[in-house]
Structure formats: C-alpha cells, structure tokens
N, C-alpha and C positions, 0 to 999 in steps of 0.2 A: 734386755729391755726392761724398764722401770715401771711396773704398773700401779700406780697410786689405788687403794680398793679402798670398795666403800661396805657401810652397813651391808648385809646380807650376800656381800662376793664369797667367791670360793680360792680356795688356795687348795692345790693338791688333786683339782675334779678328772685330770689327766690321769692321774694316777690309777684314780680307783676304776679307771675303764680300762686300764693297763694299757695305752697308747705312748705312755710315755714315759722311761723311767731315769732317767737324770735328775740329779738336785738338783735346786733352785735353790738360790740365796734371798730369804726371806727378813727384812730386817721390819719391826715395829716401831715408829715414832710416835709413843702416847701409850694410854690404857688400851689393850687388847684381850681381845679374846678368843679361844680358840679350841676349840671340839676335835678330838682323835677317833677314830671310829676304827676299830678293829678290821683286816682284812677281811679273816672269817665271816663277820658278820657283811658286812661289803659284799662279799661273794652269796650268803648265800639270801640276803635278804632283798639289797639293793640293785642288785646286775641281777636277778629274775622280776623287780618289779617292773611292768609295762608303765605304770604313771612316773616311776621315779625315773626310769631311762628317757620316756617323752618327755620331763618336767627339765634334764639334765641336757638333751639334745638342745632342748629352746633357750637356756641357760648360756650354752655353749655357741650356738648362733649368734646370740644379742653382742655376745665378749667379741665376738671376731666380728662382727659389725662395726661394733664400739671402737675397737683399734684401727681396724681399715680406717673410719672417718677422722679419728685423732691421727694416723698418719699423712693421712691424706691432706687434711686442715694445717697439719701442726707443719707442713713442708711448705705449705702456701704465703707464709707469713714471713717476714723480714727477721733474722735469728735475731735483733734484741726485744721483739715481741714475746717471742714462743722461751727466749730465756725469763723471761719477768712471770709467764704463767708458769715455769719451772718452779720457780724461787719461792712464788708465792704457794703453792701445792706443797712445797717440801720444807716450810717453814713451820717450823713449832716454835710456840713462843716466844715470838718473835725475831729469832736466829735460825740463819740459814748454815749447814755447813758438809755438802756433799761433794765427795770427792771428786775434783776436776776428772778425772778418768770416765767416772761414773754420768756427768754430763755433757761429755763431749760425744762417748757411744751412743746415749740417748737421741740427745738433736743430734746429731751427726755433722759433726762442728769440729775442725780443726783445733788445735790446743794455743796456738798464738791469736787465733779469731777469739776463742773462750774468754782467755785474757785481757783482751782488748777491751772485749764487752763490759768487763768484770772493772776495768779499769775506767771507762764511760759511765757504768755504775755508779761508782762510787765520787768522780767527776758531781754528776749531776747531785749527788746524795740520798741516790736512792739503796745504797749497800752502803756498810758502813764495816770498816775492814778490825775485828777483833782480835784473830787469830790464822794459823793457819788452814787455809779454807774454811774459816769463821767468817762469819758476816753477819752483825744487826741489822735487820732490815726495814725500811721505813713502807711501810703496806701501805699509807695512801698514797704516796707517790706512786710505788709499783704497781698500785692495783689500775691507776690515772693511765701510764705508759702500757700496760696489759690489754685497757681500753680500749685505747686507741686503734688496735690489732680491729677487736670487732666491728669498730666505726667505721673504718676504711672502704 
C-alpha cells in the first residue's frame, strides 16, 4: 500500500515497538527529511516513557483511522475519480510517473481498466503522455475531474 505522508508522520513507529519487522520500500519525491534514532536508545529511553508510548498509541490510532476512511472513501468513488486524486498526490512538478503495477495494487484496478483510464486521460488532455509511464499533467483539469468526486 502507498501512503503519501505528511509534515510530522512517522516512518518506521512499528519498528521501534518491535511489532513489526519487515521492510518497507520507502521512496522520497522532493526535499526530505529524516531522523535515525538508535535502538539502544529506543529501548532504553522511549519504550519506558509512559508520555512517549500514550503520545505514540494516539499517533498510531489516528494513522489507522486515517486509512480505514481513505479506504473506505477511496472505494466509494467511480475509479477515474480516485485515479485523478492519485495523479495529483503523486505529481511533482508537474509530471507524473509511477509504475502501473504500483497503481493498480493501490486502487485495486485491473491493468487493462488502468490503461483505459490512462487512455481517456489523455483523450481528454488531462495527462500528457512523455515517456514511459511518464506523464505531464495538466492539474486544473485534474484537479476539476477530482472535484467532481466530492460534489457528487
């Protein structure tokens, strides 16, 4: 699953409560930033503070809230809606270009329905096709057809 984060998310809060120890493929689109914290320290500062495990619980609530509703919302809507807030979330200056695999797992969208879409895209002139799985994208358009999702 793709989680777009924002200022002050966590990346890794599994970890450090050892629930979970599998990678995750973490990729940066832009300037980032990013703080390592020693286990050690983790262990013996973090995992015995009572604020920092209450501050991390509530943390860890909100996240699984957050995606319940992004699931829930994001299945409710007609897939060239939920692809267009795709597009526009994962656009950096102004080109789009994630790998079809990578958004058909997300929406949970067939790979001839992806194409389709991709293809009515750029029909309409709202993608503009530069390479492979390259795309300029025209954000008022998308963000118009995005719209329309919440007007409904």
């Amino acid at each position: 699953m793709i989680q777009f984060l924002k200022p002050n998310d966590w990346i890794g809060e599994l970890e450090f409560l050892t629930t979970e120890n599998t990678s995750k493929q973490v990729i940066a689109i832009g300037d980032t930033t990013c703080i390592t914290i020693p286990n050690v320290l983790v262990n013996q500062y973090l995992l015995t503070n009572v604020d920092y495990l209450k501050n991390m619980n509530q943390y860890l609530t909100r996240k699984l809230l957050e995606r319940t509703d992004m699931m829930i919302v994001g299945q409710s809507y007609p897939f060239k809606f939920r692809l267009a807030s795709f597009i526009l979330a994962d656009t950096y200056r102004g080109e789009y270009s994630e790998p079809h695999a990578v958004v058909m797992a997300y929406l949970g969208i067939s790979y001839r329905h992806l194409l389709n879409t991709y293809q009515q895209f750029e029909t309409a002139q709202l993608l503009i096709k530069v390479g492979r799985n390259r795309y300029q994208v025209n954000t008022a358009k998308l963000k118009q057809l995005a719209g329309k999702a919440i007007s409904r």
